[in-house]
C-alpha positions in Angstrom: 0.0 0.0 0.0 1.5 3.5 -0.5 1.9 5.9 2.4 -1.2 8.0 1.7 -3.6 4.9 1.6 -2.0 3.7 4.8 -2.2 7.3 6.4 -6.0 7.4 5.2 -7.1 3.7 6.4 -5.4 4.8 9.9 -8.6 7.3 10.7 -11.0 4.6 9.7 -12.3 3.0 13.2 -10.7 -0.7 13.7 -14.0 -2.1 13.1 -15.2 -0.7 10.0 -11.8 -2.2 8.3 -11.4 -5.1 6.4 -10.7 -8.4 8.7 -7.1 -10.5 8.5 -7.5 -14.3 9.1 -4.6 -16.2 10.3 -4.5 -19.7 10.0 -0.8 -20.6 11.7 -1.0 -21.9 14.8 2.6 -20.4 15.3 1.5 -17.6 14.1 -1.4 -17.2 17.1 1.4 -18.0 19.3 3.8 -15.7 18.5 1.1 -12.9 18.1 -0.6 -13.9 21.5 2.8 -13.7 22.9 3.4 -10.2 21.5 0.2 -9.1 22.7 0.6 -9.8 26.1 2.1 -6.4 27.6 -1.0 -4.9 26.4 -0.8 -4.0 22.2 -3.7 -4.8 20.2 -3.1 -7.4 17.6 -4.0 -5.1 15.0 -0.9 -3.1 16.3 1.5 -5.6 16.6 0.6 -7.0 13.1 0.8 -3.2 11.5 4.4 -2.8 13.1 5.4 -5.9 11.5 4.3 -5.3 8.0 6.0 -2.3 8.2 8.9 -3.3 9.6 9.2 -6.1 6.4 7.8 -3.3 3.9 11.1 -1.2 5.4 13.7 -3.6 5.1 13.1 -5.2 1.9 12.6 -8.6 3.6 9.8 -11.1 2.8 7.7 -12.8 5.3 8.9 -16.1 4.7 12.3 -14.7 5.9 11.0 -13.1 8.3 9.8 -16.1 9.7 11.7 -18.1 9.0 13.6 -20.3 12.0 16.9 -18.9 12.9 18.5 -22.5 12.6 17.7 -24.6 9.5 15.7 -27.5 10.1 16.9 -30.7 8.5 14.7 -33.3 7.7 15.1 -36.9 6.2 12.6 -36.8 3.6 13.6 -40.4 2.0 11.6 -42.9 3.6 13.5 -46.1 4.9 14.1 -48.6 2.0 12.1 -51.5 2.3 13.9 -54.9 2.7 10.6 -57.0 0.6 11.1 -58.0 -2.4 8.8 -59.3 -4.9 8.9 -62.8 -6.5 10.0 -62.7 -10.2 7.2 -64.1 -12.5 7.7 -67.1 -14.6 6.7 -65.6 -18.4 7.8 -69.3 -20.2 4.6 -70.9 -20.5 
């Protein structure tokens, strides 16, 4: 959003503007955890977008975890084999 439409959505009361669903579970806990000294969600989300919109940054960096997480995606090989069919008849 530019500046303007950001400065004129600021004198619009909370709830006459539009709604924002989150659907992260670490998400709620991170935002229920910056909430707790008292900021509105609405706040804390606003500071954040900003913050990102500032510094270039996307969100998926921005939240992503500080350390990589490493996962072993390859299943175990299974040790079955199948019999090989007899085709000579």
């Amino acid at each position: 959003m530019h500046d303007d439409m950001l400065a004129g959505m600021s004198g619009i009361a909370r709830r006459h503007q539009p709604p924002i669903t989150i659907r992260s579970a670490r998400a709620a806990a991170l935002l229920a955890r910056l909430t707790a000294g008292g900021r509105s969600q609405a706040e804390v989300i606003e500071d954040a977008l900003e913050q990102l919109a500032a510094g270039h940054q996307t969100l998926a960096a921005a939240l992503a975890p500080a350390t990589p997480l490493d996962f072993a995606w390859e299943p175990p090989r299974s040790g079955l084999q199948s019999p090989v069919p007899d085709l000579g008849d």
